[in-house]
mmCIF file as gemmi writes it, N, C-alpha and C atoms, coordinates in Angstrom:
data_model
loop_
_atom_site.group_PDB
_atom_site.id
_atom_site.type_symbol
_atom_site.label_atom_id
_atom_site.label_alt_id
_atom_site.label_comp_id
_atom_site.label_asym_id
_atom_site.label_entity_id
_atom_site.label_seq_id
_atom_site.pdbx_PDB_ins_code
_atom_site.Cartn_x
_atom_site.Cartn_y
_atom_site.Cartn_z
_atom_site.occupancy
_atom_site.B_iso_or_equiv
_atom_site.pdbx_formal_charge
_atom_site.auth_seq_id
_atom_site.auth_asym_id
_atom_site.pdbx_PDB_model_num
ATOM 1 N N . UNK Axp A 1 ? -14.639 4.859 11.359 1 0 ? 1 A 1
ATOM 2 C CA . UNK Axp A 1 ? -14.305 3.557 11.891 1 0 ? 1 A 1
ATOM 3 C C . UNK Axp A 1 ? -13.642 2.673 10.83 1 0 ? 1 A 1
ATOM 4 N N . UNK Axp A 2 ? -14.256 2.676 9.791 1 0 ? 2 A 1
ATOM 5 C CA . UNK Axp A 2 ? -13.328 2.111 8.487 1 0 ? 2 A 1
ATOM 6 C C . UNK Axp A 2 ? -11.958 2.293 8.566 1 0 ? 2 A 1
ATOM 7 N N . UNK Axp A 3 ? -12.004 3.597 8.531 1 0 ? 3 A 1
ATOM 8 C CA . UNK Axp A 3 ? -10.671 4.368 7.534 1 0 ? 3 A 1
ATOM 9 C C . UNK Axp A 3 ? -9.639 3.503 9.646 1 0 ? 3 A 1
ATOM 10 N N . UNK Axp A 4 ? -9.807 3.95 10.123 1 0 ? 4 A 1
ATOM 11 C CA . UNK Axp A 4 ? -8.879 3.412 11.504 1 0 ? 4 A 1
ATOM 12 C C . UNK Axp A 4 ? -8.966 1.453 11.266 1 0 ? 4 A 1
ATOM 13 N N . UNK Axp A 5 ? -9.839 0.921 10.935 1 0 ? 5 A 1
ATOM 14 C CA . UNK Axp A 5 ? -9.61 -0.347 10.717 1 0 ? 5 A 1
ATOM 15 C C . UNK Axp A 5 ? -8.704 -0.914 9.507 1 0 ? 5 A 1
ATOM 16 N N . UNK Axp A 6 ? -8.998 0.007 8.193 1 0 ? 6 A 1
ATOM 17 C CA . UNK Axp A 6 ? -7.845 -0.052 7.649 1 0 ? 6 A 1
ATOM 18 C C . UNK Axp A 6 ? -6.724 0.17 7.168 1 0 ? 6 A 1
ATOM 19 N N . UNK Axp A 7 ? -6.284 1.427 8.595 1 0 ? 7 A 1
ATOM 20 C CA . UNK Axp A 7 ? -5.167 1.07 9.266 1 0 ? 7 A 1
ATOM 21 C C . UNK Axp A 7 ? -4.284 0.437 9.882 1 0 ? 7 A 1
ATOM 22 N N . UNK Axp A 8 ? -5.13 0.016 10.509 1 0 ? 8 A 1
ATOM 23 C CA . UNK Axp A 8 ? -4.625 -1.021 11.556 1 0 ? 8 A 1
ATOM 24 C C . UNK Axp A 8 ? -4.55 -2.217 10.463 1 0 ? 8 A 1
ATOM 25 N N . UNK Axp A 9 ? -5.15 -2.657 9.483 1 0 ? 9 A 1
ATOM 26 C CA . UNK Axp A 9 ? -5.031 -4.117 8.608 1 0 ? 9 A 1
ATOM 27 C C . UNK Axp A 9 ? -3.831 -3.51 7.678 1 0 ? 9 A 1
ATOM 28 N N . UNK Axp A 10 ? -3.515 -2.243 7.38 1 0 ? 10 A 1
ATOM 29 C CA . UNK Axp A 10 ? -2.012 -2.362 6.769 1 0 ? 10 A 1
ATOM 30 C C . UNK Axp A 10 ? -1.047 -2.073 8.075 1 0 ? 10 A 1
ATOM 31 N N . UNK Axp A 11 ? -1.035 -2.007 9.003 1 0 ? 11 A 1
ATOM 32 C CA . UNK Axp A 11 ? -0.158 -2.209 10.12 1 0 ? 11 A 1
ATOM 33 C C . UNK Axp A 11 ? 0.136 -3.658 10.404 1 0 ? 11 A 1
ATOM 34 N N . UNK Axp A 12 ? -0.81 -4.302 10.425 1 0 ? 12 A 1
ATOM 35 C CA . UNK Axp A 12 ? -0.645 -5.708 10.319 1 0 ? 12 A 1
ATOM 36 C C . UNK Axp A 12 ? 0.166 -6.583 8.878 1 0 ? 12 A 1
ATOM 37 N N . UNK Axp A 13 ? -0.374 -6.039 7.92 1 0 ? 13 A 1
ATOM 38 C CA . UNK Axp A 13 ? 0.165 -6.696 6.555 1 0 ? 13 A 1
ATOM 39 C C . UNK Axp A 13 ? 1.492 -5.97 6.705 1 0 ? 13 A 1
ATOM 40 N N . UNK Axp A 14 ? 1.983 -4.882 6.957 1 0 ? 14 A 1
ATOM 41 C CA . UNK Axp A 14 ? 3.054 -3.874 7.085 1 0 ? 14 A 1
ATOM 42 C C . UNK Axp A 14 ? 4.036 -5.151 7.885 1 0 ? 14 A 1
ATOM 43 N N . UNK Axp A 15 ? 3.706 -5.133 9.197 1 0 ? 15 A 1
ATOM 44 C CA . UNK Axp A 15 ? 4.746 -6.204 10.086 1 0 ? 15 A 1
ATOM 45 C C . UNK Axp A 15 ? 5.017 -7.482 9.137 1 0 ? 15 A 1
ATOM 46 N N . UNK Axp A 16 ? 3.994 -8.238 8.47 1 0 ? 16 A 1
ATOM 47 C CA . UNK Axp A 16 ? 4.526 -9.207 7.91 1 0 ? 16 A 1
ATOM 48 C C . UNK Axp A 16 ? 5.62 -8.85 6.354 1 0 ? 16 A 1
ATOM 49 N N . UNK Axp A 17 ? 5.884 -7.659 5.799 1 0 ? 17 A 1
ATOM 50 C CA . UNK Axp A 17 ? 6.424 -7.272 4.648 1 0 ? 17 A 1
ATOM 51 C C . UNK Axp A 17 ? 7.413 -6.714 4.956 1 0 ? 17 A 1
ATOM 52 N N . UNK Axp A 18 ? 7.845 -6.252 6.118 1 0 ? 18 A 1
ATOM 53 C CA . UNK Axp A 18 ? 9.383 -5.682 6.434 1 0 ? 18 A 1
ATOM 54 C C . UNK Axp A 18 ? 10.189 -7.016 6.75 1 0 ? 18 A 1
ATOM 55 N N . UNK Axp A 19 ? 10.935 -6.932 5.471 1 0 ? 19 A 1
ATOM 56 C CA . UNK Axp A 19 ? 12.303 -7.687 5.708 1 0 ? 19 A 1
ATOM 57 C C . UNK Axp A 19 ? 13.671 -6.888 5.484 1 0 ? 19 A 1
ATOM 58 N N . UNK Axp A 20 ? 14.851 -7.445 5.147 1 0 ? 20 A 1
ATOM 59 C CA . UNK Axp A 20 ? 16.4 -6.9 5.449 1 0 ? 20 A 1
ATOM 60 C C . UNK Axp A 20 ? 16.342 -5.953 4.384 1 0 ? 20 A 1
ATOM 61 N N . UNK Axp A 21 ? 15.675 -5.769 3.29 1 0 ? 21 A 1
ATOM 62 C CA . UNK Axp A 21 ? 15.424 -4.872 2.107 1 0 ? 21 A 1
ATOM 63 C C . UNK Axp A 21 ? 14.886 -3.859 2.192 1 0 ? 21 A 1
ATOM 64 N N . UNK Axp A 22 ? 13.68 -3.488 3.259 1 0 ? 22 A 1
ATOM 65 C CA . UNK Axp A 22 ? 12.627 -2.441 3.562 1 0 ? 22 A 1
ATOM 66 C C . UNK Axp A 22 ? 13.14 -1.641 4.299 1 0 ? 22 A 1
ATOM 67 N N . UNK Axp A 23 ? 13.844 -0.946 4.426 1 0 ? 23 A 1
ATOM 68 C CA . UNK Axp A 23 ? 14.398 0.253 5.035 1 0 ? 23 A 1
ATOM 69 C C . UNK Axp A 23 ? 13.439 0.875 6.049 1 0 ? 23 A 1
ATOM 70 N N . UNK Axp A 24 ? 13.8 0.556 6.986 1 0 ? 24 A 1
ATOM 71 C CA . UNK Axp A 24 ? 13.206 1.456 8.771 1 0 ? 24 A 1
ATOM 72 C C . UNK Axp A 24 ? 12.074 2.743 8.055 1 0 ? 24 A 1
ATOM 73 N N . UNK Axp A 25 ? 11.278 2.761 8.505 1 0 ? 25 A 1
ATOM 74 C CA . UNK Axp A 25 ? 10.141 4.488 8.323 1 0 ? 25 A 1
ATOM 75 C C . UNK Axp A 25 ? 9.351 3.832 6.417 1 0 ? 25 A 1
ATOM 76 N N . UNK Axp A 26 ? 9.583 2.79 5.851 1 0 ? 26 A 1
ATOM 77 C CA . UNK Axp A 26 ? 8.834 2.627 4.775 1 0 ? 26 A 1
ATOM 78 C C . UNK Axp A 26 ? 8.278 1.151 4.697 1 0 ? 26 A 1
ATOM 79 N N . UNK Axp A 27 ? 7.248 0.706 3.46 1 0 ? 27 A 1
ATOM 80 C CA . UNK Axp A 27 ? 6.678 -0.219 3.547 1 0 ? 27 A 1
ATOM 81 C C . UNK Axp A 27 ? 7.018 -0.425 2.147 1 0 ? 27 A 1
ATOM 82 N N . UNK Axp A 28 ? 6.664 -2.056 2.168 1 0 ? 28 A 1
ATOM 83 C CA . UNK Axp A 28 ? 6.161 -2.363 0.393 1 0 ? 28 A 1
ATOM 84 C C . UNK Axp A 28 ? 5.125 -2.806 0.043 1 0 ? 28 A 1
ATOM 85 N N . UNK Axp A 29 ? 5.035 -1.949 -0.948 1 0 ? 29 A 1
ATOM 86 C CA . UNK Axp A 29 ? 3.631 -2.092 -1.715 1 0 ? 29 A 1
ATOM 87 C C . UNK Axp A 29 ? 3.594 -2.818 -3.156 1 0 ? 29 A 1
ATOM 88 N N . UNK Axp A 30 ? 2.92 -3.648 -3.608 1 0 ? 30 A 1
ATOM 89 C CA . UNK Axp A 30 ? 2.904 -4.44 -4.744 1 0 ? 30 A 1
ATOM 90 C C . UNK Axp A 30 ? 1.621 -3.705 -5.355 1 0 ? 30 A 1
ATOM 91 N N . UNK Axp A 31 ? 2.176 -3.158 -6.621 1 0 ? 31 A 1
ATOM 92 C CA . UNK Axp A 31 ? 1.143 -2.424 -7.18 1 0 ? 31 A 1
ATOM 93 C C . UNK Axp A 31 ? 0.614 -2.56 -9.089 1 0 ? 31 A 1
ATOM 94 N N . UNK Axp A 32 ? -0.518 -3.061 -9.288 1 0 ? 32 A 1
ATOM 95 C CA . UNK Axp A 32 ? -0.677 -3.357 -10.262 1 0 ? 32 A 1
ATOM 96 C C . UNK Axp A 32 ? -2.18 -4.401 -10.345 1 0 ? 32 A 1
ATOM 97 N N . UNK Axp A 33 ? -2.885 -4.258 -11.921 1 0 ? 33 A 1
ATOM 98 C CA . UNK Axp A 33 ? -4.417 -4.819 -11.511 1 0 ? 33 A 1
ATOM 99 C C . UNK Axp A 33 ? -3.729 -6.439 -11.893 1 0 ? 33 A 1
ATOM 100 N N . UNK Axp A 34 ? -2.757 -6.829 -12.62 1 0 ? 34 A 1
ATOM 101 C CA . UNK Axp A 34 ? -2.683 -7.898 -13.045 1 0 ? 34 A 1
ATOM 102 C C . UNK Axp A 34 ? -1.955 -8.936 -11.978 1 0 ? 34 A 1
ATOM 103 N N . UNK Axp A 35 ? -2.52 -9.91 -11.636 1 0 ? 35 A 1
ATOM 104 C CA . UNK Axp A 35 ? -1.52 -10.373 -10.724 1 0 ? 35 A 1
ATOM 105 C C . UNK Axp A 35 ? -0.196 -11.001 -10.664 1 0 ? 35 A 1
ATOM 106 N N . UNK Axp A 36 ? -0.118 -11.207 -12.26 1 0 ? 36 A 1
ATOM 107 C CA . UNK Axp A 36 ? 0.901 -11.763 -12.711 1 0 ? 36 A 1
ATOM 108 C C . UNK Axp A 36 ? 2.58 -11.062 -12.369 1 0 ? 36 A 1
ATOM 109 N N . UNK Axp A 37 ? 1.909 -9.668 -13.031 1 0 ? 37 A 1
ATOM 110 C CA . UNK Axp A 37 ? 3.087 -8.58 -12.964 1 0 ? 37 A 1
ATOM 111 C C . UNK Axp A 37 ? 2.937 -7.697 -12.288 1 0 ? 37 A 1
ATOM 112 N N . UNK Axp A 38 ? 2.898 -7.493 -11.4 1 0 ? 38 A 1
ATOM 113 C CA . UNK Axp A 38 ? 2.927 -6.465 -10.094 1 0 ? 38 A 1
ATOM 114 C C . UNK Axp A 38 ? 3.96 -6.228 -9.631 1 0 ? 38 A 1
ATOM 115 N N . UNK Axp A 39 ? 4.637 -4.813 -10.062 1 0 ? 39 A 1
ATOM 116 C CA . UNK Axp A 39 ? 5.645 -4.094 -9.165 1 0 ? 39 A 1
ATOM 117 C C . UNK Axp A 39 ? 5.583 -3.396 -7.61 1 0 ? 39 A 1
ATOM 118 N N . UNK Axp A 40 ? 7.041 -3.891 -6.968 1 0 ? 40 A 1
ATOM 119 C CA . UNK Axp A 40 ? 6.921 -3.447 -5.739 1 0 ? 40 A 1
ATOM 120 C C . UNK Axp A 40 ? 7.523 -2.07 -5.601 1 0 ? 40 A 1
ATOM 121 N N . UNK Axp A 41 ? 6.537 -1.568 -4.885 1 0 ? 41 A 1
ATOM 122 C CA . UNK Axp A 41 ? 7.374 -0.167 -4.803 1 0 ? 41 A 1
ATOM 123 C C . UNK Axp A 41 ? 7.609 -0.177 -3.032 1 0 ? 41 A 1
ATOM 124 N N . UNK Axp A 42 ? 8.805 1.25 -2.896 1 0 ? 42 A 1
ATOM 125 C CA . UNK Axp A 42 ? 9.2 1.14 -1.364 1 0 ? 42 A 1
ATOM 126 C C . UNK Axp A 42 ? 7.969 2.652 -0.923 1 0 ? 42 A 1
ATOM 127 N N . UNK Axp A 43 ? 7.353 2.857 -0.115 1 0 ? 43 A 1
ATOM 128 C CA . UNK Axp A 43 ? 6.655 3.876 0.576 1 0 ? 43 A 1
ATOM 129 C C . UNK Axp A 43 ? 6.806 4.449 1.368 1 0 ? 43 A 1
ATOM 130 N N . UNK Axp A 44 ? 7.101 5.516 1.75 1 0 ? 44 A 1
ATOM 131 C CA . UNK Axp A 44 ? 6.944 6.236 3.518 1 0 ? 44 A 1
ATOM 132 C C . UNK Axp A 44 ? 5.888 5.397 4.171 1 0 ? 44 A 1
ATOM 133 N N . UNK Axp A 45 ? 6.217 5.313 5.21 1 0 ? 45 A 1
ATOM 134 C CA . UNK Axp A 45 ? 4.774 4.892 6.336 1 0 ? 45 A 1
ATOM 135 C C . UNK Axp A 45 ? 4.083 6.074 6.548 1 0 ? 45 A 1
ATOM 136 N N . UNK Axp A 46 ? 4.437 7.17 6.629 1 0 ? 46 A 1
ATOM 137 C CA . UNK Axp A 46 ? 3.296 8.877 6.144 1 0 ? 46 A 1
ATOM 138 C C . UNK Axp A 46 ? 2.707 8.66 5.542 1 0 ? 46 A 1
ATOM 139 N N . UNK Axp A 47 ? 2.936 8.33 4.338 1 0 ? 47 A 1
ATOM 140 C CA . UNK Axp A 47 ? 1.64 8.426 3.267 1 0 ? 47 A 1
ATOM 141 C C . UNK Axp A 47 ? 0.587 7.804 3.545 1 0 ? 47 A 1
ATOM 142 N N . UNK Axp A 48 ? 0.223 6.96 5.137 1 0 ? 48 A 1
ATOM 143 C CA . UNK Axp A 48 ? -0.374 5.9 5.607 1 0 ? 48 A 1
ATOM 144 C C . UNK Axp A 48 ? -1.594 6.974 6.096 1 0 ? 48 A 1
ATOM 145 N N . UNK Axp A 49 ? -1.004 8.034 6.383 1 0 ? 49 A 1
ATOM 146 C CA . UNK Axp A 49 ? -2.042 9.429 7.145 1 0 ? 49 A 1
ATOM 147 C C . UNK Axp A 49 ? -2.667 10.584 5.394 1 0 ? 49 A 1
ATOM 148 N N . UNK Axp A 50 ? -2.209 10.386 4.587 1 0 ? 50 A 1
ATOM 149 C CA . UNK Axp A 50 ? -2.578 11.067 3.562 1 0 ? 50 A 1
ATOM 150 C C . UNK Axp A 50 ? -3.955 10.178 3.003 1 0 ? 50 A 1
ATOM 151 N N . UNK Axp A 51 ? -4.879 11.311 2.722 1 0 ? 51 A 1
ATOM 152 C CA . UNK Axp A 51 ? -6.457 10.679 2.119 1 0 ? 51 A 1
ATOM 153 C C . UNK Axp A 51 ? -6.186 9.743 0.885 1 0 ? 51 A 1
ATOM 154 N N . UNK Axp A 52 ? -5.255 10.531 -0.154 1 0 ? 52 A 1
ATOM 155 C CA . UNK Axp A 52 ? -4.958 10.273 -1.396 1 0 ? 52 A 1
ATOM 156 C C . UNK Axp A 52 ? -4.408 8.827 -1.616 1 0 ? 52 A 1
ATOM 157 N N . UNK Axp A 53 ? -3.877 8.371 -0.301 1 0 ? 53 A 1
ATOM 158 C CA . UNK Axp A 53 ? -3.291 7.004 0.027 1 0 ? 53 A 1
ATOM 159 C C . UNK Axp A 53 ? -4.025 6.096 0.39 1 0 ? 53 A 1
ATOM 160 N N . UNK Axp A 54 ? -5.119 6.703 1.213 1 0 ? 54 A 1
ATOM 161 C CA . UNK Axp A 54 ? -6.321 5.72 2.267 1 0 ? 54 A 1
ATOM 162 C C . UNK Axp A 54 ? -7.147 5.368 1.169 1 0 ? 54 A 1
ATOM 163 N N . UNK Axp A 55 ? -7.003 6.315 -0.101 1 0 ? 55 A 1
ATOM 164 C CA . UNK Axp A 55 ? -8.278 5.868 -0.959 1 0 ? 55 A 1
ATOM 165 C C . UNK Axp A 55 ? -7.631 4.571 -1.596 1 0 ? 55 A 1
ATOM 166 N N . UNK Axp A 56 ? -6.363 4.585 -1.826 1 0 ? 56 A 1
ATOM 167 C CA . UNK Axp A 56 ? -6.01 3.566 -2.089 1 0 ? 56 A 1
ATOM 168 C C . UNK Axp A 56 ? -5.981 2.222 -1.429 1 0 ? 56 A 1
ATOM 169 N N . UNK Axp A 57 ? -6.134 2.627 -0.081 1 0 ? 57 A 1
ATOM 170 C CA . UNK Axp A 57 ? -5.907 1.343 0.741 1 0 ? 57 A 1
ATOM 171 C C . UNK Axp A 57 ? -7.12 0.466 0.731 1 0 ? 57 A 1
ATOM 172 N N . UNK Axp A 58 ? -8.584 2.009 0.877 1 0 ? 58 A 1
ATOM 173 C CA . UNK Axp A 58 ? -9.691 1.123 1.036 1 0 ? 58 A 1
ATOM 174 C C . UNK Axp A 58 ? -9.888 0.311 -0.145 1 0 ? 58 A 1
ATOM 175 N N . UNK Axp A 59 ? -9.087 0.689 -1.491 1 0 ? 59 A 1
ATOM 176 C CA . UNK Axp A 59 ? -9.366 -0.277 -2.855 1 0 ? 59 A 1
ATOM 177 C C . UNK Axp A 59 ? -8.904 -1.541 -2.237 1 0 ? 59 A 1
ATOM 178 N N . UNK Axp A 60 ? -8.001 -1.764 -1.908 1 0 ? 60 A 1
ATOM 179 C CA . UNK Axp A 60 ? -6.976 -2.849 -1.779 1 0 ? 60 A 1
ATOM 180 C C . UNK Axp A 60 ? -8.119 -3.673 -0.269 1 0 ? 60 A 1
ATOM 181 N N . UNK Axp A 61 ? -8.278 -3.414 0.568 1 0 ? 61 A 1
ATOM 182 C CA . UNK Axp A 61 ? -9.369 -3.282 1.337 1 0 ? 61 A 1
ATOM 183 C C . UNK Axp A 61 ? -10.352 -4.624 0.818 1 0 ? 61 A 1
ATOM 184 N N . UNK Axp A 62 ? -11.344 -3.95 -0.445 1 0 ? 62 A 1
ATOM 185 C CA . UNK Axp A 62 ? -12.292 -3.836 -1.238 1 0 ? 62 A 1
ATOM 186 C C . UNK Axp A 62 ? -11.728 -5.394 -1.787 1 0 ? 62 A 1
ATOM 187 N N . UNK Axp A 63 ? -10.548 -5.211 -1.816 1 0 ? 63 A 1
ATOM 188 C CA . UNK Axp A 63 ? -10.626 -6.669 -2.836 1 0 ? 63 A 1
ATOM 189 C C . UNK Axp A 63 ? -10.014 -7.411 -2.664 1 0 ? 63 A 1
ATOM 190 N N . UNK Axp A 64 ? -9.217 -7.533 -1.445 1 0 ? 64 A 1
ATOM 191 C CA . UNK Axp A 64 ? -8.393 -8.171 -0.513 1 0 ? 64 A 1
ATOM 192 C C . UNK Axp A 64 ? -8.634 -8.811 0.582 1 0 ? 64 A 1
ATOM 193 N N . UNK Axp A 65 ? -9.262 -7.416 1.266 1 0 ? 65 A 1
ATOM 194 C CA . UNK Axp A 65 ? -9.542 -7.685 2.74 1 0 ? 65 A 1
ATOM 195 C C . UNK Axp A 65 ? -8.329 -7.672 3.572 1 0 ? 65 A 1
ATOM 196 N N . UNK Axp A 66 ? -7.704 -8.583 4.139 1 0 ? 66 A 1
ATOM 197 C CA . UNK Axp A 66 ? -6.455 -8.648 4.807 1 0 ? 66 A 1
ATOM 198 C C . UNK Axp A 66 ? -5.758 -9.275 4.064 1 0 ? 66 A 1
ATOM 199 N N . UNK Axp A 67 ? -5.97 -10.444 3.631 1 0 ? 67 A 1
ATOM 200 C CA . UNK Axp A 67 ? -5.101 -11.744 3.193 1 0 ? 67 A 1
ATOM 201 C C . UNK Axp A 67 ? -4.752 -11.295 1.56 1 0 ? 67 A 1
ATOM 202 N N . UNK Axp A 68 ? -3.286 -10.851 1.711 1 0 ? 68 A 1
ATOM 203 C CA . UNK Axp A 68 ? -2.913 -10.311 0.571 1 0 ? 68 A 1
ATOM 204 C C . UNK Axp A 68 ? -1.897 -11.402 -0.136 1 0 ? 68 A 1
ATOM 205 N N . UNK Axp A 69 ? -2.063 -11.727 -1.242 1 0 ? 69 A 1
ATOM 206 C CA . UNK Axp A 69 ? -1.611 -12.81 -1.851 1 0 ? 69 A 1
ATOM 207 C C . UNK Axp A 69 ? 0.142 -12.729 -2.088 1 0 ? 69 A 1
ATOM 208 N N . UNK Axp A 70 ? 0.428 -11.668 -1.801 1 0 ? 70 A 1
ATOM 209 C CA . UNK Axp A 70 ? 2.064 -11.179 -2.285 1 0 ? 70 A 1
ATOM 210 C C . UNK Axp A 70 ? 3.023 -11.374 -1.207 1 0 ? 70 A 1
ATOM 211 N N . UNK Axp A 71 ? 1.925 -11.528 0.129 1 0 ? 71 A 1
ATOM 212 C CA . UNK Axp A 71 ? 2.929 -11.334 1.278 1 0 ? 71 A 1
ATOM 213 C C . UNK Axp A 71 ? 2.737 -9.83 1.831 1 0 ? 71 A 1
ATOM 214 N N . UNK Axp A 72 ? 2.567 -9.083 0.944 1 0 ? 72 A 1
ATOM 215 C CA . UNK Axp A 72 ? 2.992 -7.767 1.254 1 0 ? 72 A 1
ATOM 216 C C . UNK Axp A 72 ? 1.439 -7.062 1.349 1 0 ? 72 A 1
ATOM 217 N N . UNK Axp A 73 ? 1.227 -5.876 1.314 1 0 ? 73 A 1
ATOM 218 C CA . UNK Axp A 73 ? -0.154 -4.59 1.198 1 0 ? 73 A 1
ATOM 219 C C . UNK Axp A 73 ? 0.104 -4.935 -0.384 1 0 ? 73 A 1
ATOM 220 N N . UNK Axp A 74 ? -1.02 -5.083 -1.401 1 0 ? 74 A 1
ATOM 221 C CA . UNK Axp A 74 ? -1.457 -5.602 -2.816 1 0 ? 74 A 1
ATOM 222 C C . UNK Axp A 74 ? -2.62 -4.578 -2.94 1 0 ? 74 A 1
ATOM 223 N N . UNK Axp A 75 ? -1.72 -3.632 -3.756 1 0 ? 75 A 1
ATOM 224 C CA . UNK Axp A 75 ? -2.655 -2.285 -4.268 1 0 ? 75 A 1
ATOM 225 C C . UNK Axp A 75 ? -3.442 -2.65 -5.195 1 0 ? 75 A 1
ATOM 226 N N . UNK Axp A 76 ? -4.294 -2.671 -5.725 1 0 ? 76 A 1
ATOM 227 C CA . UNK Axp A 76 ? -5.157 -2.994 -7.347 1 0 ? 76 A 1
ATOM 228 C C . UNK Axp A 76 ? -5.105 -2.105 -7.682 1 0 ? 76 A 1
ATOM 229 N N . UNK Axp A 77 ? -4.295 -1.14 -8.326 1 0 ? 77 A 1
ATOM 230 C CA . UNK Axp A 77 ? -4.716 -0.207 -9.383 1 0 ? 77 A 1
ATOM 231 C C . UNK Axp A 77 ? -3.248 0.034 -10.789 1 0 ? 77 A 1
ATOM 232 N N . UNK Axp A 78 ? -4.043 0.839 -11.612 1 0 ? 78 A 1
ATOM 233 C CA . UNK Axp A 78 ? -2.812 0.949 -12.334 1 0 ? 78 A 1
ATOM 234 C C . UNK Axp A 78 ? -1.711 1.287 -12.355 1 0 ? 78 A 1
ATOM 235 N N . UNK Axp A 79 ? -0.746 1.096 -12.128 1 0 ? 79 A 1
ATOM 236 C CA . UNK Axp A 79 ? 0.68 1.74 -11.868 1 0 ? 79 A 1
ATOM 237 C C . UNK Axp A 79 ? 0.89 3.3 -12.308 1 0 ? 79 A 1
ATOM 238 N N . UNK Axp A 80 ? 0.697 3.477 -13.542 1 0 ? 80 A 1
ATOM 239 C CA . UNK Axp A 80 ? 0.273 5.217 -13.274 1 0 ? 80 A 1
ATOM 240 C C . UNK Axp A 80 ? -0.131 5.147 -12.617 1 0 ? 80 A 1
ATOM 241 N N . UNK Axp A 81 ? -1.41 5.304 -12.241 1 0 ? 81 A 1
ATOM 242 C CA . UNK Axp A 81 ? -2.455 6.055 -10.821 1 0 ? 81 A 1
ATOM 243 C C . UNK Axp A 81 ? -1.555 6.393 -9.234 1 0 ? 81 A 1
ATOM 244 N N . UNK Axp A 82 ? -0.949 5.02 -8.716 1 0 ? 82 A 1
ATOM 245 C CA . UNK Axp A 82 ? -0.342 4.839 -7.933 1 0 ? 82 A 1
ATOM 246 C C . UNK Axp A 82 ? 1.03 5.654 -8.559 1 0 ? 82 A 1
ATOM 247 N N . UNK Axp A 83 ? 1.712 6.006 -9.244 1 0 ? 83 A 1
ATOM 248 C CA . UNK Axp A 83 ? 2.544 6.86 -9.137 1 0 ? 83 A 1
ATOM 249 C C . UNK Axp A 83 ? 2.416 8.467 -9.15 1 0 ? 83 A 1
ATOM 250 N N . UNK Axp A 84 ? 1.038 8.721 -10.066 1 0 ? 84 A 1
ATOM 251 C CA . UNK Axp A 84 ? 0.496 10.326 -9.294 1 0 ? 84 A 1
ATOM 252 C C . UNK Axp A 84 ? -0.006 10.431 -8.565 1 0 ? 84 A 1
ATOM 253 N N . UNK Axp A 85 ? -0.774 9.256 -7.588 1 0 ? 85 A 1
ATOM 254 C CA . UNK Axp A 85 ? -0.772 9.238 -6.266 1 0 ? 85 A 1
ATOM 255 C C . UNK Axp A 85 ? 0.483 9.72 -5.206 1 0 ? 85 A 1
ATOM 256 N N . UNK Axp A 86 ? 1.789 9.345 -5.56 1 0 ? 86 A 1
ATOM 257 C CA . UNK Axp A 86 ? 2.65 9.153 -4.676 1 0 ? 86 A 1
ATOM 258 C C . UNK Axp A 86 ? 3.586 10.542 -4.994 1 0 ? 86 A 1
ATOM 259 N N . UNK Axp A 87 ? 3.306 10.643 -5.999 1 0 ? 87 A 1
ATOM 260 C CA . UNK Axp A 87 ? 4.225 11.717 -6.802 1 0 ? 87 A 1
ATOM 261 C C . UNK Axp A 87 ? 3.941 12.848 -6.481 1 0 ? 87 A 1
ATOM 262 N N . UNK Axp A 88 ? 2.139 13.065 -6.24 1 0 ? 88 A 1
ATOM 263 C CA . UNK Axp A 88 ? 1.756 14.381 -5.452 1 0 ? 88 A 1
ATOM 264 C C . UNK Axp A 88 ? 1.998 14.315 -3.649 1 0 ? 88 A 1
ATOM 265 N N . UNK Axp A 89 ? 2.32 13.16 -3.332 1 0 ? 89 A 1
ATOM 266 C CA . UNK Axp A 89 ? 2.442 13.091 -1.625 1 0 ? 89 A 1
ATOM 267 C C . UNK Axp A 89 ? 3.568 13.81 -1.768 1 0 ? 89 A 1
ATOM 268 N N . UNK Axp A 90 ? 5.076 13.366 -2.7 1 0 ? 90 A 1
ATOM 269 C CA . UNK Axp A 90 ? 6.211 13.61 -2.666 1 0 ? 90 A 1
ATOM 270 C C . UNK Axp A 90 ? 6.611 15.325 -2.356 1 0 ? 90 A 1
ATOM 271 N N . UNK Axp A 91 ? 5.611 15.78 -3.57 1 0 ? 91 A 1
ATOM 272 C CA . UNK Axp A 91 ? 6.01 17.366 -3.327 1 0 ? 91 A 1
ATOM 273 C C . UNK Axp A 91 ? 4.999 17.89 -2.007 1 0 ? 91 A 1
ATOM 274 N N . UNK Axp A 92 ? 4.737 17.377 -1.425 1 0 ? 92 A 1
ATOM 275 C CA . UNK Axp A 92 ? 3.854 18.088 -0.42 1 0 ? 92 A 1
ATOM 276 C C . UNK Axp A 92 ? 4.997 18.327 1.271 1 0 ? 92 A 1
């Protein structure tokens, strides 16, 4: 029941973060623990069904809730992490 609720709360943060920049089938993600400097990266909306991703979401989840300060889905983790996160979705 979690993991489908927070789905549906990045489906929601998702609609408010697609603008003329976000290319159709991806999302943006602001990723980083500092809030100062947080890079956006562009995502498949797939990776939305990968575990390796959900674990990420429930972080963001965890310390967010919905109301994400960027506008956008606001990952908390280190930018490595989130890139061998994404890097192993890539070759799959």
């Amino acid at each position: 029941m979690a993991l489908v609720r927070g789905l549906l709360g990045a489906k929601k943060i998702m609609s408010r973060s697609v603008t003329a920049t976000t290319p159709k089938g991806f999302l943006a993600v602001y990723v980083g623990e500092d809030q100062v400097h947080k890079k956006r990266y562009m995502v498949p909306v797939s990776y939305l069904n990968q575990p390796s991703f959900q674990a990420l979401l429930r972080k963001s989840e965890e310390e967010f809730g919905f109301d994400h300060p960027m506008g956008g889905l606001t990952i908390p983790c280190p930018e490595d992490t989130f890139i061998i996160v994404t890097s192993s979705l890539k070759r799959r």
